[in-house]
N, C-alpha and C positions, 0 to 999 in steps of 0.2 A: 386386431383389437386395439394394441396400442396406436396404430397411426387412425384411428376413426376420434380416439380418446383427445389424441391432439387435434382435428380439425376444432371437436366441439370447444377446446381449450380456446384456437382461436378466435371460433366465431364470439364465445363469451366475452373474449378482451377485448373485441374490435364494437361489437354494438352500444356497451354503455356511452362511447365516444361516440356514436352517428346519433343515437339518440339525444345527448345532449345538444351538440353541435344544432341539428333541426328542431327541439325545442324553443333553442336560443333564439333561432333565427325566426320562428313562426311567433314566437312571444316578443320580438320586436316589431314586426309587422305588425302585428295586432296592434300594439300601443301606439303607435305610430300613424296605425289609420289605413298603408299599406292594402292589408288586408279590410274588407269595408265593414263596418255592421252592419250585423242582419242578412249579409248574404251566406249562402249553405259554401264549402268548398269540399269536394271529393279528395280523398286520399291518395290516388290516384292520379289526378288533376296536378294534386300539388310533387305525387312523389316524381312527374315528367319534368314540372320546374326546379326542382330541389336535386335533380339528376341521380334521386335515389328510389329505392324500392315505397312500395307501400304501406311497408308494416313499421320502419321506423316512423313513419308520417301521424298513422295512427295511435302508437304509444305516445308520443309527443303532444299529440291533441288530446288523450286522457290525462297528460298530467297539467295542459292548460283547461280541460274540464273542473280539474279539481280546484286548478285558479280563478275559478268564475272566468275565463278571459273564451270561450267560448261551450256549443250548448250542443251535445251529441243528439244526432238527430237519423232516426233509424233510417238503414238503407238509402240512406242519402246523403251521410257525410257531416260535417261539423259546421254551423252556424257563428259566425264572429255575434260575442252578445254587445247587443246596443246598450251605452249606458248614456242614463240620463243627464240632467241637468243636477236633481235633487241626489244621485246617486254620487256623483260628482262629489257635491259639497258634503255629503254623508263620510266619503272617503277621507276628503282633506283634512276634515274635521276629528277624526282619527289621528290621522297623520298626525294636526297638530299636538295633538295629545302626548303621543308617543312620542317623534323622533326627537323635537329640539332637547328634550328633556336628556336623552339619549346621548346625546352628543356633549350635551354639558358637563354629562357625568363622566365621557370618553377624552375632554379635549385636555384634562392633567394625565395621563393616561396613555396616552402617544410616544411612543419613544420617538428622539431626533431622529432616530436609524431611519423611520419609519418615513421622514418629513418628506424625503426625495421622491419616496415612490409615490405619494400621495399629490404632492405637485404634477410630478410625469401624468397622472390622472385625467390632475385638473385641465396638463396643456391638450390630452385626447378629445376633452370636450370643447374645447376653445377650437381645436381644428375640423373637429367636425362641426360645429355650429361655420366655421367659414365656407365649408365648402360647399354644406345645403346635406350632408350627409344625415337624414334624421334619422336612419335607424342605429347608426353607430354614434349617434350623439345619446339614444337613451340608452344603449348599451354602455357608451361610458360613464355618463353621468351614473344609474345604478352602480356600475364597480368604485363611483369615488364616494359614493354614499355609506354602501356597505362595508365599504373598509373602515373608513369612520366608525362606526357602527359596531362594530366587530369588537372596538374595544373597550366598550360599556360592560362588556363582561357576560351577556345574556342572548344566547344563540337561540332562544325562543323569541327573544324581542325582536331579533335580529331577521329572524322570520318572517314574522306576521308583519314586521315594516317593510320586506321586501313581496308579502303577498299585496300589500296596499298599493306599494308602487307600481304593480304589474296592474293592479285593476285599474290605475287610473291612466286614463287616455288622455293623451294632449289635445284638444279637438283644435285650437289655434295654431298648433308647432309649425306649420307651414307656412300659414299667413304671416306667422311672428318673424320667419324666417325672409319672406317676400318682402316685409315692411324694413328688416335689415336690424330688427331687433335681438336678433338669437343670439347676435354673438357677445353684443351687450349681457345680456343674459346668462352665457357661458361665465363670460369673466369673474361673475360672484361665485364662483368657485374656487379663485383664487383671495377671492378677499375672507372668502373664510377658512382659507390656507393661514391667513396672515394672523386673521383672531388663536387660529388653534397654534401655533407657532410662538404667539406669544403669553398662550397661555391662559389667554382670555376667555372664559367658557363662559361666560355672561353672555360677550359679546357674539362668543360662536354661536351660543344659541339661538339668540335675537335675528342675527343673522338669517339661518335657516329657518325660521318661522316667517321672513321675508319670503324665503327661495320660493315657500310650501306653499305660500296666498298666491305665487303667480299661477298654481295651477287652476282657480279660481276667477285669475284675472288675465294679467297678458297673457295667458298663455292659453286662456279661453278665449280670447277675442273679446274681451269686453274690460272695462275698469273694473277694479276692487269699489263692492258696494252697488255695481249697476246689475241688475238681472241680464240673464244669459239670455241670447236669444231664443233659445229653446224654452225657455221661462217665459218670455216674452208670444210662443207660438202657442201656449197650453200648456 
């Protein structure tokens, strides 16, 4: 009795870790493009790539169901959902709402302690923008956001800014990368290391209300203020 009691101890302590882990990893593909929209992906399929079974696969896809980031689809597995152009700017437009405000309210609020780890961050995404690494560039980018974030004081805000971020997809992150722009792009990471460092929450904020229109712009493949091409097809 007692050594069945312990298998079930360990399988408990060892799944919430595969699950997160392939969460992770399935929610950066997604954002990333990786994985494509609109096409269906098996449980199965993915749990032979993923070198795991097919039941973490499936939890991981229900709680990216719950993220809008794809659309269960009976006896055949999870559809990556396509998002629009209008869904796009419906997002940002959130965003802007929320985060700069957030961060303004967070940048007296930072301990020094704090400043190192938050730099070290900043340098993950500067090294993944070098290398061409896009799903560890939105994985880092998310961890230097939300840390920021975190110290506004409001772990529901903190939330629903990090469900926004997951819904929105870079549809340019590759080309931006090809054109040798991303790492450009990285670096303001660290200049609004330098606003929060000094204390400047004006300027932090202004800053990131920057970062948030490139998903709208460079980082759609198009200028701030030109319709998307998807705009442009219907």
């Amino acid at each position: 009795m007692s050594g069945t009691d312990t298998r079930s101890l360990v399988r408990l302590s060892k799944q919430p870790s595969v699950r997160d882990t392939v969460t992770r990893a399935l929610r950066s593909a997604i954002i990333s493009g990786e994985m494509q929209p609109g096409r269906v992906y098996s449980a199965p399929s993915l749990g032979e790539e993923f070198g795991t079974s097919a039941t973490p696969i499936r939890e991981a896809m229900l709680d990216l169901v719950r993220e809008g980031l794809v659309v269960a689809m009976p006896n055949r597995g999870f559809r990556v959902t396509e998002v629009s152009s209008h869904d796009l700017a419906e997002v940002t437009e959130l965003r802007l709402f929320l985060e700069p405000p957030a961060v303004e309210k967070a940048t007296p609020l930072i301990p020094e302690s704090a400043f190192a780890e938050l730099r070290s961050k900043a340098d993950d995404i500067v090294a993944a923008a070098e290398r061409g690494d896009l799903v560890e560039y939105l994985s880092a980018d998310s961890d230097f956001h939300l840390a920021i974030l975190q110290y506004a004081g409001n772990a529901r805000l903190t939330q629903l800014i990090q469900s926004l971020r997951s819904q929105t997809r870079l549809f340019g992150l590759a080309e931006l990368y090809e054109r040798g722009h991303l790492t450009s792009s990285a670096k303001e990471h660290h200049t609004i290391m330098d606003a929060i460092e000094d204390r400047d929450a004006v300027r932090a904020r202004d800053l990131v209300v920057s970062h948030i229109e490139h998903v709208k712009g460079d980082w759609s493949g198009h200028t701030v203020g030109e319709p998307h091409p998807a705009e442009a097809n219907g």
